[in-house]
Backbone and ligand atoms as CSV (ligand in chain L), in Angstrom:
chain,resi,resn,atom,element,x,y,z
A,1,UNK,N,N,-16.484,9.418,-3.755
A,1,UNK,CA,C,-16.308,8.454,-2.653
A,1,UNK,C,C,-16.104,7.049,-3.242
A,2,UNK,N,N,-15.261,6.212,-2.846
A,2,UNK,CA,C,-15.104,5.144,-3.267
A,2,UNK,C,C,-15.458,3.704,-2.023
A,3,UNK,N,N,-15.407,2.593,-2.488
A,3,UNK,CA,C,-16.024,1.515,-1.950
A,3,UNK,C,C,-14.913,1.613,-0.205
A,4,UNK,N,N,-14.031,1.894,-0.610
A,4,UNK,CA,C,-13.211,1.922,0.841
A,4,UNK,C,C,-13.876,2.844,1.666
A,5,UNK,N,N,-14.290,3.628,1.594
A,5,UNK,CA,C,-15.337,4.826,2.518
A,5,UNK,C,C,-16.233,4.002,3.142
A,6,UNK,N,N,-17.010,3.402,1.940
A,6,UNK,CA,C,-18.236,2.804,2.839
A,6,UNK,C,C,-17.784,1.678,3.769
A,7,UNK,N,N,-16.568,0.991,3.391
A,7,UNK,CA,C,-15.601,-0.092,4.596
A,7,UNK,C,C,-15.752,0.817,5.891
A,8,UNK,N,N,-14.977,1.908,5.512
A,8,UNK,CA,C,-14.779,2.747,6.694
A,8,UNK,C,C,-15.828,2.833,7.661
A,9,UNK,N,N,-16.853,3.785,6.814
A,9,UNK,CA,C,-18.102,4.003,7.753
A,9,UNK,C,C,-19.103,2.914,8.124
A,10,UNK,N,N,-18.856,1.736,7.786
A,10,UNK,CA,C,-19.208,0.180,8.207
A,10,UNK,C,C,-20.704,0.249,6.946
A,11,UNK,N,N,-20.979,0.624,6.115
A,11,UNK,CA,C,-21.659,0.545,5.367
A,11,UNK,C,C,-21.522,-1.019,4.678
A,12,UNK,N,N,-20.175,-1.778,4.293
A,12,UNK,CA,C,-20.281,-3.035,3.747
A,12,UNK,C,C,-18.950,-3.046,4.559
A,13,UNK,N,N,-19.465,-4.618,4.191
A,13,UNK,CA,C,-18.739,-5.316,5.385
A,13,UNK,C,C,-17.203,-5.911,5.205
A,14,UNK,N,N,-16.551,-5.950,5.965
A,14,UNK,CA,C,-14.859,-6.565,5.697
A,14,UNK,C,C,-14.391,-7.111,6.769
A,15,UNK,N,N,-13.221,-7.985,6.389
A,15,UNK,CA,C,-12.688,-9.072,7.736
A,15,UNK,C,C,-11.373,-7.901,8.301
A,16,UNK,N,N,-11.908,-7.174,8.796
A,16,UNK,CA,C,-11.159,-6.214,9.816
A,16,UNK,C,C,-9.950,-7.002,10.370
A,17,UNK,N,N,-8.524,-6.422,10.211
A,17,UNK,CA,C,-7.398,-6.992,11.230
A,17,UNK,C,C,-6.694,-6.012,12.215
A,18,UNK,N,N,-7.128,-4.620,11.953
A,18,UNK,CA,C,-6.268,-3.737,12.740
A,18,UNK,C,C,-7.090,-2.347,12.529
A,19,UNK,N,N,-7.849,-1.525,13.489
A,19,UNK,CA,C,-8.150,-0.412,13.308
A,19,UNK,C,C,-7.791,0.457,14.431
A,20,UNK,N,N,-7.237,1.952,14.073
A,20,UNK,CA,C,-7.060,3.151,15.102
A,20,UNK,C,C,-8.010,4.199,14.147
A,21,UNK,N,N,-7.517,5.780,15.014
A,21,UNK,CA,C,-8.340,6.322,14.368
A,21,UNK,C,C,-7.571,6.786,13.344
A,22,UNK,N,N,-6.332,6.664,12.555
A,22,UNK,CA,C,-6.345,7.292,11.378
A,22,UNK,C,C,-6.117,5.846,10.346
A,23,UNK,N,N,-6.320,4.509,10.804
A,23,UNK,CA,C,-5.799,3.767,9.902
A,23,UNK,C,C,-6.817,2.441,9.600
A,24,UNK,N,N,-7.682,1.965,8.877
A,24,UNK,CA,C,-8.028,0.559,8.782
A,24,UNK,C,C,-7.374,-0.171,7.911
A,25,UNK,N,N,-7.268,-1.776,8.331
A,25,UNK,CA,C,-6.905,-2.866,7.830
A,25,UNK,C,C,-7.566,-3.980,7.451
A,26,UNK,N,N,-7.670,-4.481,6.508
A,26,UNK,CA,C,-9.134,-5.924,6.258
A,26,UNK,C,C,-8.512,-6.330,5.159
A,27,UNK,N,N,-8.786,-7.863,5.203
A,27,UNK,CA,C,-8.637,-8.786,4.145
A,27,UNK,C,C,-9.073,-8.125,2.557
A,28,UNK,N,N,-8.231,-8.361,1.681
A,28,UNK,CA,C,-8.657,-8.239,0.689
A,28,UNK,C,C,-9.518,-9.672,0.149
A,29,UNK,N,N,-10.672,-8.835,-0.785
A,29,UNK,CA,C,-11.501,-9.572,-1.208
A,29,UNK,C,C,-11.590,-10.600,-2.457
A,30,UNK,N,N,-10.313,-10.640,-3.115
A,30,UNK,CA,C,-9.895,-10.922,-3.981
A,30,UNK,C,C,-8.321,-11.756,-3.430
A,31,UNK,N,N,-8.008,-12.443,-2.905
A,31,UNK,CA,C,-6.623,-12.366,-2.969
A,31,UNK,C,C,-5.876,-12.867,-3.533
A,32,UNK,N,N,-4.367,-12.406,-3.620
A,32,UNK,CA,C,-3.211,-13.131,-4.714
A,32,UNK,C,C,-3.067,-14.322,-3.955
A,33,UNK,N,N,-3.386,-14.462,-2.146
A,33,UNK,CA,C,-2.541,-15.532,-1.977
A,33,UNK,C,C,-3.247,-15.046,-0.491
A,34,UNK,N,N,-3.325,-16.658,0.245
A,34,UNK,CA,C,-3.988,-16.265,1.366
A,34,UNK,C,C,-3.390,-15.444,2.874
A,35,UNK,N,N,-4.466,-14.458,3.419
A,35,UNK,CA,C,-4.185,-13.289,4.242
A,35,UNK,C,C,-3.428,-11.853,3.510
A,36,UNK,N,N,-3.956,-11.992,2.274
A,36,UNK,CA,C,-3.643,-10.487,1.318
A,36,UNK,C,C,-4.749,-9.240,2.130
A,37,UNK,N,N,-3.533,-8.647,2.489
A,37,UNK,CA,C,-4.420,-7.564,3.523
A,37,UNK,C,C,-4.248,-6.450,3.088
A,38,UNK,N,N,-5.196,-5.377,2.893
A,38,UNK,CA,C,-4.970,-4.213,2.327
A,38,UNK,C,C,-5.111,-2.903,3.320
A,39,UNK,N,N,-4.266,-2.080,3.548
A,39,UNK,CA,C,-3.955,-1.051,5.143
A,39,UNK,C,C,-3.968,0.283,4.354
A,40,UNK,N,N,-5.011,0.730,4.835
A,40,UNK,CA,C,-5.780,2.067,4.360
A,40,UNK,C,C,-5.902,3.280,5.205
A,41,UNK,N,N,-5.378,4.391,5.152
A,41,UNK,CA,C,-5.731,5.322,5.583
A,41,UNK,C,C,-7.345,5.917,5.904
A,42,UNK,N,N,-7.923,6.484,6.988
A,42,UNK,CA,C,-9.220,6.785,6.473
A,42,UNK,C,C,-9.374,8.417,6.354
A,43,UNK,N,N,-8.555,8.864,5.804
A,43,UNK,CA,C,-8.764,9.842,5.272
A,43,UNK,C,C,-8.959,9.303,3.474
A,44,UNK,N,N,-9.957,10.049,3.317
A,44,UNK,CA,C,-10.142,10.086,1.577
A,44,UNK,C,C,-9.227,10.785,0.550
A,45,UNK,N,N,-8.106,10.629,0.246
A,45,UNK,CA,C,-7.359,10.592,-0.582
A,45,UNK,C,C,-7.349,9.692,-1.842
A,46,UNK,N,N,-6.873,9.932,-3.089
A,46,UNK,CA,C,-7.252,8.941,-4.023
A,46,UNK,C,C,-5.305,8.261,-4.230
A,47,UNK,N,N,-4.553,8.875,-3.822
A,47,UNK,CA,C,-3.249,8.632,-4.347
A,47,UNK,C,C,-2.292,9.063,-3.291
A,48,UNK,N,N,-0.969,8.143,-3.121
A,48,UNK,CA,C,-0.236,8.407,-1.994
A,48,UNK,C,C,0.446,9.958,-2.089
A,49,UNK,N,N,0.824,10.389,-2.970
A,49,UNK,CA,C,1.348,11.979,-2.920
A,49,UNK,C,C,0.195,12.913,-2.197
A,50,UNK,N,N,-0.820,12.364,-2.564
A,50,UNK,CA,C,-2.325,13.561,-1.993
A,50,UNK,C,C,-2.151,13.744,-0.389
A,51,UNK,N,N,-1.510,12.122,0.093
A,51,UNK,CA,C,-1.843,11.722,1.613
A,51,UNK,C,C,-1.222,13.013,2.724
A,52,UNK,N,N,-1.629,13.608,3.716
A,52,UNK,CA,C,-1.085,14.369,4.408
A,52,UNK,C,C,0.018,13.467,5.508
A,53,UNK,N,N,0.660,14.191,6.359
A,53,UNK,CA,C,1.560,14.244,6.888
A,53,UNK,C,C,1.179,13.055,8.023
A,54,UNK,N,N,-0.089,13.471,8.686
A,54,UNK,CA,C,-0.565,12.770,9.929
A,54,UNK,C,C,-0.694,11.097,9.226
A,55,UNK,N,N,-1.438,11.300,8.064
A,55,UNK,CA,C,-1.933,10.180,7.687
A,55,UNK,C,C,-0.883,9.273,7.281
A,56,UNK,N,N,0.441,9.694,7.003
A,56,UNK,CA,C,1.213,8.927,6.054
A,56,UNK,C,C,1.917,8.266,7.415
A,57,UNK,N,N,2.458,9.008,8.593
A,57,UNK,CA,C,2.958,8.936,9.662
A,57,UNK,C,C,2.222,7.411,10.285
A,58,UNK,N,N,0.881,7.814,10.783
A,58,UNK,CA,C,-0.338,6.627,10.936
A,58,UNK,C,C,0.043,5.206,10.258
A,59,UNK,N,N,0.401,5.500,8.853
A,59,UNK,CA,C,0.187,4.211,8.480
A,59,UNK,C,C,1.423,3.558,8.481
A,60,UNK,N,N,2.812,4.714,8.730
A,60,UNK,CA,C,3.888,4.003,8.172
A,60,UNK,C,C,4.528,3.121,10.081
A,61,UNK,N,N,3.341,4.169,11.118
A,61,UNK,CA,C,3.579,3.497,11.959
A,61,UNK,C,C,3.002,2.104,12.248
A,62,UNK,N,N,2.006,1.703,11.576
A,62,UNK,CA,C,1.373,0.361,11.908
A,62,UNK,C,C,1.557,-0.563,10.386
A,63,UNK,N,N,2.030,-0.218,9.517
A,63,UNK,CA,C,2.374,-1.113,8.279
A,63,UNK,C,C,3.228,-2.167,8.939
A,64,UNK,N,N,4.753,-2.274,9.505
A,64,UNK,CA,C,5.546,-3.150,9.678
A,64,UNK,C,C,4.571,-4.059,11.055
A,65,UNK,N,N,3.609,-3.565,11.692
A,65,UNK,CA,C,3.401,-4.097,13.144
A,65,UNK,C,C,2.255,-5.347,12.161
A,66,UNK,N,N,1.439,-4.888,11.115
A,66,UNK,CA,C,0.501,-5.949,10.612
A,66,UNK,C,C,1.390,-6.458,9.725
A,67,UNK,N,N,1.952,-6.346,9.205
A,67,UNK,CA,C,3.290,-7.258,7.952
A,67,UNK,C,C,3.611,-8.254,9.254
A,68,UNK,N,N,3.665,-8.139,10.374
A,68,UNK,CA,C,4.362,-9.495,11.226
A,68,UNK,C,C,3.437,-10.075,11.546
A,69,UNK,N,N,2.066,-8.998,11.625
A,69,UNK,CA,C,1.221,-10.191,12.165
A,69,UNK,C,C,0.784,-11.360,10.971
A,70,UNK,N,N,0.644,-10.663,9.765
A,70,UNK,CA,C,0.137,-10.779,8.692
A,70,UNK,C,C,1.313,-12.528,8.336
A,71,UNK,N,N,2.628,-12.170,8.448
A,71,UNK,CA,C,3.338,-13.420,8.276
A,71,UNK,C,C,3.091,-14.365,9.311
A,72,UNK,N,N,2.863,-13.976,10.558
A,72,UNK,CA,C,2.729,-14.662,11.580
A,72,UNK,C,C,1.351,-15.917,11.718
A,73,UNK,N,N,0.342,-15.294,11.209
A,73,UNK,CA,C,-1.034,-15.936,10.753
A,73,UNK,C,C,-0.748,-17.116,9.555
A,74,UNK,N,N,-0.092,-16.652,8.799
A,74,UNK,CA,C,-0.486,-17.467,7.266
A,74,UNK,C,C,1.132,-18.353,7.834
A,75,UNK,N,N,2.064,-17.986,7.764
A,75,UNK,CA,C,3.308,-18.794,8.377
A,75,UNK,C,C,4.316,-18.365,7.049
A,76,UNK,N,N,3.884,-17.417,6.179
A,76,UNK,CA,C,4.636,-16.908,5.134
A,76,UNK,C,C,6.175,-16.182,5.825
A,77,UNK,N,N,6.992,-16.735,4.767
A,77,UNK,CA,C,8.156,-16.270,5.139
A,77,UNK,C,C,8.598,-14.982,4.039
A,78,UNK,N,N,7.971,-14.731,3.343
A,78,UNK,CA,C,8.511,-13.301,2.231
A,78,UNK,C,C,6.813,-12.838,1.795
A,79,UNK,N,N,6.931,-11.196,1.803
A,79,UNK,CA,C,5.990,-11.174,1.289
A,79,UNK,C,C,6.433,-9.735,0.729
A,80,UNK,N,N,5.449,-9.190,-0.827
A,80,UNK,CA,C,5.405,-8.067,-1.184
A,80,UNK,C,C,4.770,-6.995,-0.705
A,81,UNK,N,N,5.150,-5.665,-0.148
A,81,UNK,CA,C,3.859,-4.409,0.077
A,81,UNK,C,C,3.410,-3.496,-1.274
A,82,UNK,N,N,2.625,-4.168,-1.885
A,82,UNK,CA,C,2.776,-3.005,-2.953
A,82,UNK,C,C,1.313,-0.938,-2.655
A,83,UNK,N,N,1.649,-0.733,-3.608
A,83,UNK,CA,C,0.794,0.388,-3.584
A,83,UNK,C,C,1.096,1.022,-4.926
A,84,UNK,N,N,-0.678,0.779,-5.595
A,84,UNK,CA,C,-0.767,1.588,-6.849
A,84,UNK,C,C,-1.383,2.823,-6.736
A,85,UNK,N,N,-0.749,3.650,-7.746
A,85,UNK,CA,C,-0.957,4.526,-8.087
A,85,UNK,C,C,-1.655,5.424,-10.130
A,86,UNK,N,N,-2.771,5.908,-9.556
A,86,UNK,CA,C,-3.210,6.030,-10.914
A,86,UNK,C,C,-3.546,4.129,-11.342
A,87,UNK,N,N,-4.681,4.750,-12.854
A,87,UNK,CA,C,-5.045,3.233,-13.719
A,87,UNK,C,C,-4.144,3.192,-14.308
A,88,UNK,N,N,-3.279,3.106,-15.041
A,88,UNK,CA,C,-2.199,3.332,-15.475
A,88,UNK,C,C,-1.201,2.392,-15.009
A,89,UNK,N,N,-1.108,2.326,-13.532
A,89,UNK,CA,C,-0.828,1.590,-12.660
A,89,UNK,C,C,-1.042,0.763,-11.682
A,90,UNK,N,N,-2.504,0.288,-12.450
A,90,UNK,CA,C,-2.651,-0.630,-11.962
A,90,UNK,C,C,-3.967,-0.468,-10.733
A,91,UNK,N,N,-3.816,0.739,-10.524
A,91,UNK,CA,C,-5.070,1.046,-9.334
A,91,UNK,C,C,-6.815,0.908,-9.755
A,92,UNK,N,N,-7.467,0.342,-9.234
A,92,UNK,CA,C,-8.831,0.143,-9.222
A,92,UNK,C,C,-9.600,0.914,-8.179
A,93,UNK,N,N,-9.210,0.588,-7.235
A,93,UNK,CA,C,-9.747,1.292,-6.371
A,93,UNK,C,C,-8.977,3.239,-5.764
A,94,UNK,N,N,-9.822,3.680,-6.409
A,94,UNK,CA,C,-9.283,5.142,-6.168
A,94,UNK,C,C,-9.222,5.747,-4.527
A,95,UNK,N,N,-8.810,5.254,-3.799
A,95,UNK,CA,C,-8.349,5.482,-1.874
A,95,UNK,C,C,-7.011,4.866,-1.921
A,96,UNK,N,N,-6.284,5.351,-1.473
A,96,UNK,CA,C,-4.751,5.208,-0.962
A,96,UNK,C,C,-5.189,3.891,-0.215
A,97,UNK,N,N,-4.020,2.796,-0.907
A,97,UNK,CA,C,-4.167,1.520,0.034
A,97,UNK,C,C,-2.568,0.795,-0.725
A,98,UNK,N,N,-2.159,0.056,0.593
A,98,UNK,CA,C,-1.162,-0.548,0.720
A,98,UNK,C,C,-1.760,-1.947,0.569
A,99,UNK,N,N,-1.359,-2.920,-0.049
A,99,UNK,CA,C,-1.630,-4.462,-0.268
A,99,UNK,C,C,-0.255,-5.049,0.302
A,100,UNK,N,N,-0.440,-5.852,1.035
A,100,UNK,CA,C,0.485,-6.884,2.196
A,100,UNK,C,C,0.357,-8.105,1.396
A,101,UNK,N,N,1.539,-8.574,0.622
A,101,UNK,CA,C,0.595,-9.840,-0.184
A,101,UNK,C,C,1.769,-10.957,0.058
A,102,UNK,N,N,1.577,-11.583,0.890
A,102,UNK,CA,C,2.570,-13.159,1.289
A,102,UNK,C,C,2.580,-13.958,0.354
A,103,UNK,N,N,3.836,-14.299,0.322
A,103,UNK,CA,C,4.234,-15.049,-0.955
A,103,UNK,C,C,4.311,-16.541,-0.582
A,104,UNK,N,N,3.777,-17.659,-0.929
A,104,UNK,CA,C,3.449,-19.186,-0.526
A,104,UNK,C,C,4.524,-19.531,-0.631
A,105,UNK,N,N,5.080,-20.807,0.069
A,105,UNK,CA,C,5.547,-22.094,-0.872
A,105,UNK,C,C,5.626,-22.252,-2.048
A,106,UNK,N,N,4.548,-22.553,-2.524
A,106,UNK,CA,C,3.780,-22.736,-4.199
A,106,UNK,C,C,3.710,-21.862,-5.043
A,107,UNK,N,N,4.462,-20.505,-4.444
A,107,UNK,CA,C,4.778,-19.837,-5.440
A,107,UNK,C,C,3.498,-18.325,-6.003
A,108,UNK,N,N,2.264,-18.891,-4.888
A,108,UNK,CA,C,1.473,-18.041,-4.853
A,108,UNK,C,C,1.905,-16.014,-4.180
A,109,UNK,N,N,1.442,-15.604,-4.842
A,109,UNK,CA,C,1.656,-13.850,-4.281
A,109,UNK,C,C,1.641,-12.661,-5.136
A,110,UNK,N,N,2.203,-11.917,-5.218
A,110,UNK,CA,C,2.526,-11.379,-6.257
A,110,UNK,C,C,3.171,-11.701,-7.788
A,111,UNK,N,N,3.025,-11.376,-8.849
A,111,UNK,CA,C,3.551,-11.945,-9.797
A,111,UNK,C,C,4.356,-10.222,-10.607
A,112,UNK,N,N,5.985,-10.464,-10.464
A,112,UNK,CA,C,6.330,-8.662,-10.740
A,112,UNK,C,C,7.159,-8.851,-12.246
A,113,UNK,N,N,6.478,-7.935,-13.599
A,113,UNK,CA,C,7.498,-7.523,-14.515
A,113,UNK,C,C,8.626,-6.845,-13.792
A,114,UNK,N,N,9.687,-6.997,-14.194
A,114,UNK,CA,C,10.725,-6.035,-14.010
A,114,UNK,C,C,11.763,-5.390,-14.689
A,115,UNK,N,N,11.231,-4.655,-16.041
A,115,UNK,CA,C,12.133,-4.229,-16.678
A,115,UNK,C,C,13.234,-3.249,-16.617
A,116,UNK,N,N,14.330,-3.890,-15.824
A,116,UNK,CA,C,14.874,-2.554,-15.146
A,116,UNK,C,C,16.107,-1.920,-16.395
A,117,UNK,N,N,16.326,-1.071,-16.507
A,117,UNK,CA,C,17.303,-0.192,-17.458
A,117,UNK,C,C,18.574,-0.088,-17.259
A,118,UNK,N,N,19.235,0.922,-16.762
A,118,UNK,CA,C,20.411,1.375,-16.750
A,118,UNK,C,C,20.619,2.631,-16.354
A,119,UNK,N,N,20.987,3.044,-15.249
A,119,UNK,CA,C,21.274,4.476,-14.912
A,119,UNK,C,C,22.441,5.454,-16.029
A,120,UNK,N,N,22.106,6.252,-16.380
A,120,UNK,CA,C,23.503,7.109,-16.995
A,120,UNK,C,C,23.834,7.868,-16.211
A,121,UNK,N,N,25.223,8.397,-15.199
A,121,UNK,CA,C,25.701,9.041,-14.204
A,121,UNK,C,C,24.982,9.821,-14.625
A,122,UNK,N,N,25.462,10.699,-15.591
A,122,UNK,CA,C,24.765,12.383,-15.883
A,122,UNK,C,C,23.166,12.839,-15.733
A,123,UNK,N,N,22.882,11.934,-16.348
A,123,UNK,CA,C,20.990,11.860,-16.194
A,123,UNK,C,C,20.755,11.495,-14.892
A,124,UNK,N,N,21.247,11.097,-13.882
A,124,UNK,CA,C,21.128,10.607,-13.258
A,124,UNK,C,C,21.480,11.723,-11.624
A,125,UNK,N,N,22.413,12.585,-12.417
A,125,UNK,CA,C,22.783,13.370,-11.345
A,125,UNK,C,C,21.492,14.301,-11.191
A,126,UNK,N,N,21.401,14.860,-12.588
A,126,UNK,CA,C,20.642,16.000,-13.316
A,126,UNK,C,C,19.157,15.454,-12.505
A,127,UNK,N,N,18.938,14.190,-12.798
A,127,UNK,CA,C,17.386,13.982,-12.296
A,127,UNK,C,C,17.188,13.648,-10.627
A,128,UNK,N,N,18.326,13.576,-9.972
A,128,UNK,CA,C,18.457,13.184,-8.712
A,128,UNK,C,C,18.138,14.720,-8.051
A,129,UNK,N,N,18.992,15.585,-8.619
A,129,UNK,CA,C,18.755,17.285,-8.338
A,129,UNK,C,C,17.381,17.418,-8.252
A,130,UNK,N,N,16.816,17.452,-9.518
A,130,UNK,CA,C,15.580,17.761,-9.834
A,130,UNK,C,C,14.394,17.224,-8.483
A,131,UNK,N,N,14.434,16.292,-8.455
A,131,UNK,CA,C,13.779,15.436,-7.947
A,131,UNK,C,C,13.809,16.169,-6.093
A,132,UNK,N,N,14.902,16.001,-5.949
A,132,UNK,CA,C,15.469,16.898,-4.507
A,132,UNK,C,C,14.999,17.978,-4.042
A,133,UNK,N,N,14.656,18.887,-5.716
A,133,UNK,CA,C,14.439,20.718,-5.231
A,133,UNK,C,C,12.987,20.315,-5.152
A,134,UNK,N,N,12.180,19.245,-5.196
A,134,UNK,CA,C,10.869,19.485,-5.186
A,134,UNK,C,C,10.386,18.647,-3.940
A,135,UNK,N,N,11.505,18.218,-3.087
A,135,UNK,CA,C,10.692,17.557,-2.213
A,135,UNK,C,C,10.435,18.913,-1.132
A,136,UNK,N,N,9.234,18.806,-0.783
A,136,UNK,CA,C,8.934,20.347,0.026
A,136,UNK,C,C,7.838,19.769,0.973
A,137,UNK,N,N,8.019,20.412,2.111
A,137,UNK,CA,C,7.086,19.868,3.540
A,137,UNK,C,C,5.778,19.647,3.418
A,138,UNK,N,N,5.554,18.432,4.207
A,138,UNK,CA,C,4.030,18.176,3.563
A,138,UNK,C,C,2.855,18.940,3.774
A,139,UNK,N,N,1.456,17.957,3.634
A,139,UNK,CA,C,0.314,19.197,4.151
A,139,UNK,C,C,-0.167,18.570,5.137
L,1,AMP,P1,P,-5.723,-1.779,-6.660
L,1,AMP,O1,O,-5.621,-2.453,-8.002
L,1,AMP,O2,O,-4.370,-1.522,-6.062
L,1,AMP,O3,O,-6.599,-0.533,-6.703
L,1,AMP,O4,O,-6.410,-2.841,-5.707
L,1,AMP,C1,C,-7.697,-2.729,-5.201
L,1,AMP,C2,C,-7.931,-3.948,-4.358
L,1,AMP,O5,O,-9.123,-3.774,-3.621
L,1,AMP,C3,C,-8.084,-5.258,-5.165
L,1,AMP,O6,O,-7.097,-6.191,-4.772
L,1,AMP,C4,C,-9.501,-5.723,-4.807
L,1,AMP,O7,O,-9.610,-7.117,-4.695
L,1,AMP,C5,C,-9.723,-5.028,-3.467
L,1,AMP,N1,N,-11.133,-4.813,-3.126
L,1,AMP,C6,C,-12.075,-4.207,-3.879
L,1,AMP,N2,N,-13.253,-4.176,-3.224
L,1,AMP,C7,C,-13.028,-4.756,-2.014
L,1,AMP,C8,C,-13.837,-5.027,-0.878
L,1,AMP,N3,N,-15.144,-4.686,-0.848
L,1,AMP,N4,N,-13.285,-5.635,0.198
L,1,AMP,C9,C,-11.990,-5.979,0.177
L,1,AMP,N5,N,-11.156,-5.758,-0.872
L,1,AMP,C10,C,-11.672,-5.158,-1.946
């Protein structure tokens, strides 16, 4: 069980912005930049591939509705959604969570490496296939 559970079950406390029954939302406690909101499933999952069908549905229906409110509050005009996966990548907290992080004026928000590569058609076909035969209905 991780610290987002006990959010859930009101065990410690958070600045709540949006709850139904498959989804909570609350200020992150840390933020890159002010009204960094983090939108959580409450099902216990540790990683977005784990997430079931209902749950992913839940969140992907109320993600864009708090991203407006979320700009609407702070008066941010761009902001990043990220979501880590694995330490590796960056994840600390092991529960599936989306971070809403508005990007300031000043330059405050996210801060992104981006080392991007180069597609090769062929590798590219070959791994596009691959990738395709494994997408299979969720749980
Ligand atoms: P990640 O690196 O994607 O796992 O991010 C985890 C996020 O959870 C970080 O931005 C933390 O600041 C945030 N966090 C950890 N504990 C709490 C808490 N009790 N209330 C709100 N946010 C939290």
């Amino acid at each position: 069980m991780s610290i987002f559970t006990k959010i859930i079950r009101g065990e410690i406390p958070c600045h709540r912005v949006y709850e139904d029954e498959h989804v909570l939302a609350f200020l992150d406690i840390a933020p890159l930049s002010p009204g960094h909101t983090l939108v959580i499933p409450k099902e216990e999952k540790a990683t977005l591939d784990e997430l079931s069908d209902e749950s992913a549905a839940a969140i992907g229906r109320v993600l864009p509705r708090i991203c407006r409110a979320v700009m609407q509050a702070t008066g941010a005009t761009a902001y990043n959604v990220l979501q880590n996966n694995g330490a590796a990548a960056h994840q600390a907290v092991f529960h599936v969570h989306f971070h809403v992080i508005p990007k300031t004026a000043d330059g405050r928000g996210l801060g992104i490496g981006w080392n991007a590569g180069r597609l090769d058609p062929a590798a590219g076909r070959e791994l596009a296939a691959k990738i395709a035969a494994g997408v299979t209905p969720g749980r």
